[in-house]
DRENLOPA-496045 format. One record per residue (C-alpha): residue number from 1; x, y, z. Coordinates in nm, 3 decimals. Layout:
<nodes>
+-------+---------+---------+---------+
| tilum |      px |      py |      pz |
+-------+---------+---------+---------+
|   NUM |       X |       Y |       Z |
...
+-------+---------+---------+---------+
</nodes>
This chain:
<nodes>
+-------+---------+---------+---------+
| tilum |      px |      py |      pz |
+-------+---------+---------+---------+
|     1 |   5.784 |   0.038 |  -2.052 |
|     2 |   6.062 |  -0.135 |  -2.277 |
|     3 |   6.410 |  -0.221 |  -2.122 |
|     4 |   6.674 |  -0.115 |  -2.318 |
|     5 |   6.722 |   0.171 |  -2.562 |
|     6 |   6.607 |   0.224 |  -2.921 |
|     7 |   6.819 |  -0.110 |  -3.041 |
|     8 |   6.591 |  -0.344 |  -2.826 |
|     9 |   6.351 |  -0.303 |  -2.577 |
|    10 |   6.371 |  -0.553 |  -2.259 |
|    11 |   6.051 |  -0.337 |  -2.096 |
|    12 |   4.649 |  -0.724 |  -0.573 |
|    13 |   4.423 |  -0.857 |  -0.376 |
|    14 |   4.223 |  -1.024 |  -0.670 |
|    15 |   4.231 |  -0.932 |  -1.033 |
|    16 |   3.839 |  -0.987 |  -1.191 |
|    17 |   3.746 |  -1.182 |  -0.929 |
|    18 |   3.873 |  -1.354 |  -0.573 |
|    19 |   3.920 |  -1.666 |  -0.800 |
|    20 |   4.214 |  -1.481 |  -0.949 |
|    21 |   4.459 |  -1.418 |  -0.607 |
|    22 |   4.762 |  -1.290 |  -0.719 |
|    23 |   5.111 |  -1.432 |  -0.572 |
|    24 |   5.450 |  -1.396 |  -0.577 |
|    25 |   5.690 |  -1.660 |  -0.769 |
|    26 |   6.060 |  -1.712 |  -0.816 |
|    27 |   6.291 |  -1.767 |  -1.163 |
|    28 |   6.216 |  -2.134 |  -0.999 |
|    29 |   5.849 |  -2.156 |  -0.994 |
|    30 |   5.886 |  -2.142 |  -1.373 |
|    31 |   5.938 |  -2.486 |  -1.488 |
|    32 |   6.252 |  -2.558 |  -1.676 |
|    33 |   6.420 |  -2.897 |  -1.772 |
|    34 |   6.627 |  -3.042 |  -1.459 |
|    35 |   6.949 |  -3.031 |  -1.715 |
|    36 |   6.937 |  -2.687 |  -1.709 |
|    37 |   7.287 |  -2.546 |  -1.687 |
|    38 |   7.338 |  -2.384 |  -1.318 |
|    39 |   7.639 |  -2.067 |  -1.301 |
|    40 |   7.911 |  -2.163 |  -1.057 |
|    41 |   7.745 |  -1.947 |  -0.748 |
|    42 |   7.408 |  -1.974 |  -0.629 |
|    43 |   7.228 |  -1.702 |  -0.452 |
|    44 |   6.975 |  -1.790 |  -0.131 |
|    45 |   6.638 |  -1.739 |  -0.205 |
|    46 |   6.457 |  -1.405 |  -0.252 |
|    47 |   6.427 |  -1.189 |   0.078 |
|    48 |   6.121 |  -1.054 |  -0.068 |
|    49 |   5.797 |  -1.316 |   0.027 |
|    50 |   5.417 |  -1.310 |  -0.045 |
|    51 |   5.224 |  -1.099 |   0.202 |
|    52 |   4.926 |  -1.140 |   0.420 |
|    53 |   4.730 |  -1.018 |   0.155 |
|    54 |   4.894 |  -1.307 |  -0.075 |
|    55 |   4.909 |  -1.557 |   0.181 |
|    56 |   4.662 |  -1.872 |  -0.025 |
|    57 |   4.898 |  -1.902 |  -0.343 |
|    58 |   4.774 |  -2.026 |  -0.645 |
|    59 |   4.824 |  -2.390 |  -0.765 |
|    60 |   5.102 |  -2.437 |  -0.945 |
|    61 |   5.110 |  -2.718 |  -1.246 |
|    62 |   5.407 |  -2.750 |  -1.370 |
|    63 |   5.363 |  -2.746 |  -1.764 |
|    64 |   5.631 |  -2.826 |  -2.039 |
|    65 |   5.579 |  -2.430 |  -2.127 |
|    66 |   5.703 |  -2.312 |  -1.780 |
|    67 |   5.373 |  -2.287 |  -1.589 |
|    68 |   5.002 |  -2.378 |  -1.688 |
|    69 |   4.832 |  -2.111 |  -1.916 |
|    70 |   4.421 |  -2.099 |  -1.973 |
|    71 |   4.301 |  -2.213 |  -2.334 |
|    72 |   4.196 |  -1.799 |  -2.349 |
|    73 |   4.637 |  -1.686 |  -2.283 |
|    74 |   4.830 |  -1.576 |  -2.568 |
|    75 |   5.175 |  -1.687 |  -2.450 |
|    76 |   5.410 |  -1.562 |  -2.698 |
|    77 |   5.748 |  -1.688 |  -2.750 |
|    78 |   6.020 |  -1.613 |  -2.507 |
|    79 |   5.704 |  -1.476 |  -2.255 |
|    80 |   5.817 |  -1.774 |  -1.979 |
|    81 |   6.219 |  -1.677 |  -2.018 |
|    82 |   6.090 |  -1.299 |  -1.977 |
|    83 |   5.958 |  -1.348 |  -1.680 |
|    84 |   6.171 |  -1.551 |  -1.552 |
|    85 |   6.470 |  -1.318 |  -1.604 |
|    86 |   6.253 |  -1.024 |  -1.462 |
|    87 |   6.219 |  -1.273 |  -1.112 |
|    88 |   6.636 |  -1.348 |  -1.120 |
|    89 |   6.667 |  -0.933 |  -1.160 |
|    90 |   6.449 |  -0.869 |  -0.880 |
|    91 |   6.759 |  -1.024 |  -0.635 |
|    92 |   6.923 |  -0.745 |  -0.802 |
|    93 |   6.694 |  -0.434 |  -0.695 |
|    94 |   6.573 |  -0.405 |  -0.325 |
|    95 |   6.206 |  -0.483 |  -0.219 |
|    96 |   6.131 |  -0.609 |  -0.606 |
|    97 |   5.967 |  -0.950 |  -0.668 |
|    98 |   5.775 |  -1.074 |  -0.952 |
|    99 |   5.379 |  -1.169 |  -0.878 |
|   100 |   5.138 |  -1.320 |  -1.074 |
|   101 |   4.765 |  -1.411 |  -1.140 |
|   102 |   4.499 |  -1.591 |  -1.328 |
|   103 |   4.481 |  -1.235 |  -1.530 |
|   104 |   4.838 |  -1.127 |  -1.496 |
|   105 |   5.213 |  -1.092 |  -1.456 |
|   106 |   5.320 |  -0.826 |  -1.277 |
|   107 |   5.714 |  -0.717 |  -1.250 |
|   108 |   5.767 |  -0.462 |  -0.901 |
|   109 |   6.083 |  -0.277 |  -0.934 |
|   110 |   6.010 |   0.022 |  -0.642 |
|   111 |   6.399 |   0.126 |  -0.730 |
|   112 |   6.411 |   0.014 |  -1.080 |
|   113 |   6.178 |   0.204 |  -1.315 |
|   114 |   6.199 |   0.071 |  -1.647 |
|   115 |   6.122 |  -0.300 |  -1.514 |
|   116 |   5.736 |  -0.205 |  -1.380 |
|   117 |   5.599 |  -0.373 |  -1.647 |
|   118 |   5.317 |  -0.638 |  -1.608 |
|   119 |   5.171 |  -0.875 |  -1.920 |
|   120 |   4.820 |  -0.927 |  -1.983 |
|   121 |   4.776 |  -1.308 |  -1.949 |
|   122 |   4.431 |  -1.402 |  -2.080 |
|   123 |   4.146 |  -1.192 |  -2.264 |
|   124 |   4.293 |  -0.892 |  -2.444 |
|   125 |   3.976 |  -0.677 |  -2.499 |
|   126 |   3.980 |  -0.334 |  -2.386 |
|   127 |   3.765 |  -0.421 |  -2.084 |
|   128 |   3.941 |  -0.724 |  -1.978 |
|   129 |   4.252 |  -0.495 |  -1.992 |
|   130 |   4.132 |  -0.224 |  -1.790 |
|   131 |   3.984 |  -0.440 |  -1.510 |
|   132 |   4.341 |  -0.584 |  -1.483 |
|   133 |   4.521 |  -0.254 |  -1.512 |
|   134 |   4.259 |  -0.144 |  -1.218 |
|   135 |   4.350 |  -0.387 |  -0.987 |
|   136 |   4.746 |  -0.396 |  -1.014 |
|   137 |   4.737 |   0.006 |  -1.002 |
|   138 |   4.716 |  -0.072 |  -0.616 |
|   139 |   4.969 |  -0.298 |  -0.607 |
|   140 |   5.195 |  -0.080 |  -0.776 |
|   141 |   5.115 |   0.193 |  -0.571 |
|   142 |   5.150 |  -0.013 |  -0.254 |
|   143 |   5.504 |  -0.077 |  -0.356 |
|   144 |   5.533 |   0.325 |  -0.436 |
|   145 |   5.541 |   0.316 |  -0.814 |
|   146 |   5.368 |   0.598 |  -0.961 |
|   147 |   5.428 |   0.476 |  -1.361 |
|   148 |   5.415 |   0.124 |  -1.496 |
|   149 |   5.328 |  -0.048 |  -1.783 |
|   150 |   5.083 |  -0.281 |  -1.912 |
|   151 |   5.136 |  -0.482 |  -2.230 |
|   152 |   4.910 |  -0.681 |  -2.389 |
|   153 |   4.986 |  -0.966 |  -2.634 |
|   154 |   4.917 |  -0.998 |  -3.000 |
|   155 |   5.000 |  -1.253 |  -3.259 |
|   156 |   4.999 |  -0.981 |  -3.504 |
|   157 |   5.395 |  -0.970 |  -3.640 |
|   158 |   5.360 |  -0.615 |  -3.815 |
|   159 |   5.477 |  -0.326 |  -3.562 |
|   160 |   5.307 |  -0.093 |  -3.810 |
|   161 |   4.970 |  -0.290 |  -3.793 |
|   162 |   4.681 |  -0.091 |  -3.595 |
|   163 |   4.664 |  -0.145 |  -3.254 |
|   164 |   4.434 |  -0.473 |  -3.131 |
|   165 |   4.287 |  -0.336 |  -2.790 |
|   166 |   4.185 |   0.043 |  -2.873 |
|   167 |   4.160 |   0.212 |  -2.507 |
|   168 |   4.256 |   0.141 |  -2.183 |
|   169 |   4.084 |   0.306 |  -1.902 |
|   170 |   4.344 |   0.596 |  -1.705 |
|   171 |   4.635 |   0.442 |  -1.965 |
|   172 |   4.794 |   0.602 |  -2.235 |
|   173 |   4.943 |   0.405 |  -2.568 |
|   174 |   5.291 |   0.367 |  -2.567 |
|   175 |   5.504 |   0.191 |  -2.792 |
|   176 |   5.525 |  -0.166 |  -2.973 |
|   177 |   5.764 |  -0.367 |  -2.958 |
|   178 |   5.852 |  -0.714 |  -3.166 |
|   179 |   5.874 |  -1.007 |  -3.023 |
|   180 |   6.163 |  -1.244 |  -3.230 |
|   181 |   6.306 |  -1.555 |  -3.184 |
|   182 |   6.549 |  -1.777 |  -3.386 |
|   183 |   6.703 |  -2.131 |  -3.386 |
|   184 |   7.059 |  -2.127 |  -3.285 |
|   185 |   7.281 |  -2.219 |  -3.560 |
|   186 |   7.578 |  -2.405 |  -3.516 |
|   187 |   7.884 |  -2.201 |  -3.572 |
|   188 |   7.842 |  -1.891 |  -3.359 |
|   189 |   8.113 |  -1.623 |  -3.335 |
|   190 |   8.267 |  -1.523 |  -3.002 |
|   191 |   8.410 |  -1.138 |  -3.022 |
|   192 |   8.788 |  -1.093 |  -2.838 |
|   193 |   8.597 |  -0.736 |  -2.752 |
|   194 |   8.346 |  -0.879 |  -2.588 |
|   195 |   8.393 |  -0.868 |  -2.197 |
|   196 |   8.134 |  -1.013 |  -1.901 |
|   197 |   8.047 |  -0.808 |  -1.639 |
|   198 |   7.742 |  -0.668 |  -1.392 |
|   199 |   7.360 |  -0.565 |  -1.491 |
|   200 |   7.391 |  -0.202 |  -1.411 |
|   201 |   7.778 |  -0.173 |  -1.582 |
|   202 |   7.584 |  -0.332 |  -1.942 |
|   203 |   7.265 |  -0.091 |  -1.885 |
|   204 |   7.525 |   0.205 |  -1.820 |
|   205 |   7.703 |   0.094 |  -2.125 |
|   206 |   7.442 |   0.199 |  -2.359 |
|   207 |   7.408 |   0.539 |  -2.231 |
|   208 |   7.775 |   0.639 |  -2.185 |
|   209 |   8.089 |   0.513 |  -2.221 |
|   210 |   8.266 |   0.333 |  -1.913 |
|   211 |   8.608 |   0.343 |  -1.878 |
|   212 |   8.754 |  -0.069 |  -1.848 |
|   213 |   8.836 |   0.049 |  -1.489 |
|   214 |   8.484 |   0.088 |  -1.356 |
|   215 |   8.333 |  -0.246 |  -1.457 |
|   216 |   8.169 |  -0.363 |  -1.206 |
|   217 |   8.189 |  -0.743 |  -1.080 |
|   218 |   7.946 |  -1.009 |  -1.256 |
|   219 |   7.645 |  -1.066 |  -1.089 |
|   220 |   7.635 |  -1.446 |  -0.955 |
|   221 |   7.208 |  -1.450 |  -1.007 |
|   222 |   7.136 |  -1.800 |  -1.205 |
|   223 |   7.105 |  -1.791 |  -1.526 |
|   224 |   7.127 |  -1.389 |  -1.552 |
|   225 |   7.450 |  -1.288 |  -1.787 |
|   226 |   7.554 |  -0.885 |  -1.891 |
|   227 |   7.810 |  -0.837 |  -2.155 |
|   228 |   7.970 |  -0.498 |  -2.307 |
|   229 |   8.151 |  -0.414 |  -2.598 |
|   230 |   8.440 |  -0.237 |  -2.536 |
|   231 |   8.651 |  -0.039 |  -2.779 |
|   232 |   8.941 |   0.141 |  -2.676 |
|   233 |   8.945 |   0.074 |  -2.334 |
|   234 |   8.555 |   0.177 |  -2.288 |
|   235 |   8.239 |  -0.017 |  -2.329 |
|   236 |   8.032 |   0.141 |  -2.593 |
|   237 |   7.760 |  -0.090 |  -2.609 |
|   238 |   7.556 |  -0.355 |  -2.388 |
|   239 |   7.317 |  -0.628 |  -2.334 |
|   240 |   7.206 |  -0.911 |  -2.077 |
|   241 |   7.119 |  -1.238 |  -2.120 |
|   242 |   6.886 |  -1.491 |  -1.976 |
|   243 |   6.888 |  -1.887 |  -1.988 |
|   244 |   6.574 |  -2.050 |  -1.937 |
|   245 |   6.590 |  -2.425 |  -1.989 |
|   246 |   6.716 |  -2.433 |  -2.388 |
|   247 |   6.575 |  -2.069 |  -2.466 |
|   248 |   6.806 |  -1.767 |  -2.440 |
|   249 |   6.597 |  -1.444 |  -2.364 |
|   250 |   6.788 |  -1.140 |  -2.488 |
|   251 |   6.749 |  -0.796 |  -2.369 |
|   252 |   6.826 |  -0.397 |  -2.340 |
|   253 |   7.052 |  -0.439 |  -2.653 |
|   254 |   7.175 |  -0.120 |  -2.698 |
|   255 |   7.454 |   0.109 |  -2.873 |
|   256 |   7.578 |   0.451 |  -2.777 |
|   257 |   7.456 |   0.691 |  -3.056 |
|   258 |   7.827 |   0.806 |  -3.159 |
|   259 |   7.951 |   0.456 |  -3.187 |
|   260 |   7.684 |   0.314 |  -3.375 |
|   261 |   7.642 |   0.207 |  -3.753 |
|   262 |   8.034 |   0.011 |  -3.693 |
|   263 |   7.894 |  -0.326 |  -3.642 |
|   264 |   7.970 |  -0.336 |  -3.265 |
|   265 |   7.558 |  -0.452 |  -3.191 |
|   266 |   7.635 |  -0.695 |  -3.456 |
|   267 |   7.964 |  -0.838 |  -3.269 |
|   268 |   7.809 |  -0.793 |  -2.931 |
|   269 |   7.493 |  -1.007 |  -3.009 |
|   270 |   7.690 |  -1.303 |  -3.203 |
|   271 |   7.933 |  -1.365 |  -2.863 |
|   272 |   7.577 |  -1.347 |  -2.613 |
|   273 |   7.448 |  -1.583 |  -2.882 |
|   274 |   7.783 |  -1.782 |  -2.860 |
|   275 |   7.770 |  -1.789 |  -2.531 |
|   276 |   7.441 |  -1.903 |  -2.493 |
|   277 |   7.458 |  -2.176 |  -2.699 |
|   278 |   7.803 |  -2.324 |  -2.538 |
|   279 |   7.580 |  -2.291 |  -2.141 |
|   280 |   7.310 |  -2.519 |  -2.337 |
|   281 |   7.061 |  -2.288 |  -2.501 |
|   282 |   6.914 |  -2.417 |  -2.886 |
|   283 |   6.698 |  -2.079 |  -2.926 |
|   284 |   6.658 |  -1.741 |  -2.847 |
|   285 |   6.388 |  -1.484 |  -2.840 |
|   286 |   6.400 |  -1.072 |  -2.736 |
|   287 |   6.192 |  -0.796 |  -2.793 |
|   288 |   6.277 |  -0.513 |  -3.076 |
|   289 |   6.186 |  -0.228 |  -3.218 |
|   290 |   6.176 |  -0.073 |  -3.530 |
|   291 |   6.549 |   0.028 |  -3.516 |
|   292 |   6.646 |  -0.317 |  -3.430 |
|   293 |   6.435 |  -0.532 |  -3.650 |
|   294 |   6.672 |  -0.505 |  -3.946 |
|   295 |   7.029 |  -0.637 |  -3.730 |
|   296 |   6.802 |  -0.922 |  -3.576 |
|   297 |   6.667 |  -1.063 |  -3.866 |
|   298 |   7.012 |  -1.067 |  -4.022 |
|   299 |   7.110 |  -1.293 |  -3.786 |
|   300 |   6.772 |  -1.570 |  -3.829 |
|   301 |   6.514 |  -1.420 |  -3.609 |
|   302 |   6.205 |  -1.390 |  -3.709 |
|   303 |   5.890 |  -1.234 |  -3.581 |
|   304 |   5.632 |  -1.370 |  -3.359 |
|   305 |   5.405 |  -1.165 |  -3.226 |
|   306 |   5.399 |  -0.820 |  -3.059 |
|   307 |   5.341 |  -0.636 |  -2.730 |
|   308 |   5.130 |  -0.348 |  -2.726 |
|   309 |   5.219 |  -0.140 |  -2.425 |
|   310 |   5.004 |   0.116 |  -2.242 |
|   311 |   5.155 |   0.383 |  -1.973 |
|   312 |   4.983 |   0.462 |  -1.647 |
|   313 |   4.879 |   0.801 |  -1.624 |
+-------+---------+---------+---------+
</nodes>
């Protein structure tokens, strides 16, 4: 379930076995260099904790990826930021956390929709799929979320390329969506119509316009940045921004349909780049789609890999 619009999609008990408890982790429990830039105001710790059920958590190694990953994971580029940003946006959205298995990272948003999402972490065969998809369906459902997503990795960097798992047991195929990445040049543009502000002001941004006078307050959540474009007094388009160690995870890039085509996605995503770069970042990675591709590689991404994503039905 992407998160974003058409310009870029951002979007247990045991899983396959008791081996495989899942957990809940924080932005923190994925590793990052202790230089990491911090924001100015740091929120306490998530209100939302493991459960009875997820009371024996899993070892955690710290590895120079973020966390340790099994010789069978395909752990694309950006995957560690991306989940990291989706635990910092769950202090955002009540009773949402971020859990994870052996099998499995799962994002809970019960007031959030578009953030249900959960990535396939090792074996990406139809069956290994729907045995995962099988057992998170009740932890979704425990949290009251109907429809979620599952995406499954692929090193394959065509979105047009046929699909590498086939069927998915009680799931139908959704979309694709690129994953990209780029080395941060030196030289990076910031935009004079580029203005920070809150999560939900940046997502309403690329739906509607929003008058300058009902931005909303930036959200003090480490790392986590929102941005908007604003032309004429309203913000036309939007995107947020995570920092994870020197990678910048970019996400729900997106342009209202009259204002596009003017170069304002263009301007927007040079100043989050700019931005980025000044807080301490050296890449950046996000996930696109077709629409996208063509403004991202323009400015030196280049694809990676792919999710394949799969709706519950």
């Amino acid at each position: 379930m992407p998160c974003g619009d058409a310009t870029c999609t951002t979007r247990v008990n045991t899983l396959a076995g008791a081996a495989t408890l899942l957990t809940d982790i924080t932005a923190d429990d994925l590793a990052e260099p202790d230089t990491a830039p911090q924001p100015d105001t740091l929120l306490p710790g998530p209100s939302a904790v493991a459960s009875s059920s997820f009371s024996t958590p899993m070892a955690r190694g710290r590895s120079t990826s973020g966390f340790n990953v099994s010789r069978n994971d395909i752990a694309l580029p950006g995957q560690e930021t991306l989940l990291a940003c989706w635990s910092a946006l769950a202090w955002l959205s009540p009773g949402a956390r971020l859990m994870r298995s052996s099998a499995a990272a799962a994002a809970v948003f019960p007031s959030w929709a578009p953030l249900n999402n959960a990535i396939l972490l090792t074996a990406h065969d139809g069956a290994s799929a729907a045995a995962a998809a099988g057992q998170l369906t009740s932890v979704y459902a425990d949290a009251g979320v109907g429809v979620w997503a599952l995406w499954t990795p692929s090193r394959v960097t065509d979105l047009d390329a046929p699909a590498e798992v086939r069927a998915v047991g009680g799931f139908k195929r959704d979309t694709t969506t690129l994953v990209m990445q780029a080395t941060l040049p030196p030289g990076l543009r910031y935009h004079d119509g580029v203005v920070q502000t809150s999560i939900a002001t940046a997502t309403r941004a690329t739906d509607e316009p929003v008058p300058a006078a009902d931005f909303e307050e930036v959200d003090r959540v480490p790392g986590l940045a929102a941005w908007v474009m604003v032309h004429d007094d309203l913000a036309v388009a939007g995107a947020w921004s995570f920092l994870h160690g020197t990678d910048c995870g970019i996400y729900a890039v997106g342009t209202i349909p009259e204002w596009r085509r003017r170069g304002f996605a263009r301007s927007l995503m040079e100043h989050v780049l700019a931005d980025a770069q000044r807080r301490g970042a050296r890449t950046a990675t996000l996930q696109s789609t077709a629409m996208g591709q063509p403004l991202y590689e323009s400015l030196g991404f280049v694809p990676a890999g792919r999710y394949e994503e799969w709706i519950s039905q």
